[in-house]
Each structure stands twice: as C-alpha cells, then as structure tokens.
N, C-alpha and C positions, 0 to 999 in steps of 0.2 A: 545330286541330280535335281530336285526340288527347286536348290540357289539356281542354277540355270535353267530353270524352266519360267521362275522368276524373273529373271532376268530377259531372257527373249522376249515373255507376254507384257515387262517394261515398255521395252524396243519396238514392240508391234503396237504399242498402243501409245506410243510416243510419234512413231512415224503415222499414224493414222491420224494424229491430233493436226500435225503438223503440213498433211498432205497439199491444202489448197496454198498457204502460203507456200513452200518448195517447190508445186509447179508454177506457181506466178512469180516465182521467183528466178525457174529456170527457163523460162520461155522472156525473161527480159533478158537474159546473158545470151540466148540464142537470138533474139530480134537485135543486140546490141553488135552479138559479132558478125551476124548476116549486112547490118547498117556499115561498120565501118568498116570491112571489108569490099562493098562493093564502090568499086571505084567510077562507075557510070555516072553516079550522082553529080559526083566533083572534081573528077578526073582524077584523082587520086584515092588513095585507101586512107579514112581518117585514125588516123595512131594513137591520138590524143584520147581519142575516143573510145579505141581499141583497149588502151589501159588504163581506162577508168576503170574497168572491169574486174583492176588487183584490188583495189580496197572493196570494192563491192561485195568478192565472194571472201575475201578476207576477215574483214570486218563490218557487213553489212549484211542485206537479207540475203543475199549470196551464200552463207555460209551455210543455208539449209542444204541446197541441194549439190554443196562441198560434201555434206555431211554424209547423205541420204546414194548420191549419183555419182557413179565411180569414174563415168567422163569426164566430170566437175574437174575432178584431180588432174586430168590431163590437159585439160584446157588452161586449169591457172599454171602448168608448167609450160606449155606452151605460151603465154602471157609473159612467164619472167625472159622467157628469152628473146620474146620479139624486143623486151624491156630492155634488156642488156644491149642487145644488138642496136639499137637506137638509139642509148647512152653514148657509144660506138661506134653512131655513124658506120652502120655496118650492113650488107645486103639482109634484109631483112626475112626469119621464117616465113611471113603470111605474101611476102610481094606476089605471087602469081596465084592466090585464091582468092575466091571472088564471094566464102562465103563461112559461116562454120563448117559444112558439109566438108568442102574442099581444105579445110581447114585440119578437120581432126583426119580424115583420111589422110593428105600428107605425110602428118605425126605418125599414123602407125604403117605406113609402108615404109618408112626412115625408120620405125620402130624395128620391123618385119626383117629390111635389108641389115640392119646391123645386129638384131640376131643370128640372120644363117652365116656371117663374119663370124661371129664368136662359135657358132658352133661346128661352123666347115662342116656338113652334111654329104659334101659331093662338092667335085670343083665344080659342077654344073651351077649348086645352089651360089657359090661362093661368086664367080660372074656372074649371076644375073644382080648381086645382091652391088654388088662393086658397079653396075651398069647403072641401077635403080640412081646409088649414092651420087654419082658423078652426073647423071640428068638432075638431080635436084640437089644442088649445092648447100650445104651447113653451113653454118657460122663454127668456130671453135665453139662456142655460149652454148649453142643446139647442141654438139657432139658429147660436151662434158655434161649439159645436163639429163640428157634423155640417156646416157650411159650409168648415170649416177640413180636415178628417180623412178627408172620404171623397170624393178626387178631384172635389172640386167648384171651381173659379178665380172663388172671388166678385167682385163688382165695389159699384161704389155705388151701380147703380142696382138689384142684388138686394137690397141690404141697403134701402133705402129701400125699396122693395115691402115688404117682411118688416118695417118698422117699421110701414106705415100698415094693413098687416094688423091685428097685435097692437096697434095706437093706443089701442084701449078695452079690451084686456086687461091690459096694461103699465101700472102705477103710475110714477109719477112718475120713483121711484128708479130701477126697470127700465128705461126708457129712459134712463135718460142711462147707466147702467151697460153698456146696450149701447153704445150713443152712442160710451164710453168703448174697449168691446174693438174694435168694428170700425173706430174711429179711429186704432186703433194698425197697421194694417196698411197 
C-alpha cells in the first residue's frame, strides 16, 4: 500500500509540475483544430494544417496533454483517420464541422450509435443508432478505427450491421477493403 501511495503522490506532483505547459499546450491543439477546421477563412477546411497536429501530440509538446487529457486520445484517433481518409482521397470525417466542438461530438455520437449496434438494447435503440450512422456517413478508416480504439469488443455480427448500413454508400473497393481489415481480426 505505501508503493502506491508513492506512486500517486509521484503522479500528482508530476502533473502539478507539468500543469502550465499541458494547458498551453492543449489550448494550441484546440485553437489549431478550431483554425483549420473553419472553412470561412478560405473556403475550405485546412487539412494540411489539421495534421500537423499528429507529430505534435506524438512527438512534440502535445504529448503532455496526450498524457494528462483523455480527450487528447480521442482526438489523435480522430487525426489518423481524417489521415487515412485523405491518403484516400476519401469523404473525409471532419468535412461538415466547423470546429473541435463539432469535431469531438461527431466522434462520440458515431461512438454512441455503434455501441447501442453492438449491444441491441431495444429495436428502438438499435434504429435510432442505424439512423444516426446513415445521416453521418464513415469512411471504412472511421468504422475499423473507432471499432478497434475505443473499448468497443466487435464481433461479426457488428461488423455485418455496419456493412449493410453503408452497402449504398461503399464502392466496391470499400468494401472489400473493409471486408479485408475486419477479416484480419
């Protein structure tokens, strides 16, 4: 009991060393994603700019409030997929938000809706959740990663919902590409 008691008054006094840097550190990945996100500026959303964002909280002062800010974590996965999806040429997660706000909300109503999929609560839950998915369309990138990354335990029968969802949104190539990642598991 003692080693953890050690250990936490470490932790509290490491995150209290570190507090002024990790909020100046998370209020530039929150002014960065509010900037290229709003497409007013320049009629478009800067992307270039949007992922500069992955080496920052990766390998730069970003990685405090990686460390520290358990949104951090959802944002840099939100990052790789906007990332994949642009390697891809692909409709992109952030196209219709205008800011982080709109940003991380997104993320977890697409979180939200492909939980009450996995856990069928009620057909009720289970249409609104299929209604949510189909007004805000995934990439395959979004479906495998936010299935994979945020304590979700997919099965085959989520992944098959979540195909016959997207069936008229997915080209050919997309599905079998998903076909391909969730067959690997």
């Amino acid at each position: 009991m003692n080693n953890l008691s050690s250990e936490a008054e470490q932790y509290f006094q490491e995150l209290d060393r570190d507090k002024k840097a990790t909020l100046a550190a998370s209020l530039h990945i929150d002014a960065t994603l509010d900037e290229a996100l709003d497409a007013r500026k320049r009629g478009c959303q800067d992307i270039p700019l949007l992922l500069s964002l992955i080496p920052y909280i990766e390998n730069g002062d970003g990685e405090l409030p990686y460390k520290y800010i358990g949104e951090t974590h959802r944002i840099l996965r939100i990052l790789h997929i906007i990332e994949m999806e642009y390697k891809y040429h692909m409709p992109l997660f952030c196209s219709e938000c205008k800011g982080k706000a709109s940003l991380v909300e997104k993320y977890m109503l697409t979180l939200f809706a492909i939980r009450r999929l996995l856990f069928h609560l009620s057909d009720a839950s289970v249409e609104d959740a299929i209604f949510c998915l189909r007004q805000n369309p995934l990439s395959v990138f979004a479906v495998y990663v936010i299935t994979q990354d945020d304590l979700i335990l997919p099965d085959q029968t989520l992944y098959q919902k979540i195909g016959e969802i997207y069936s008229d949104y997915w080209n050919e190539s997309e599905k079998q590409l998903f076909l391909s990642l969730i067959g690997s598991l």
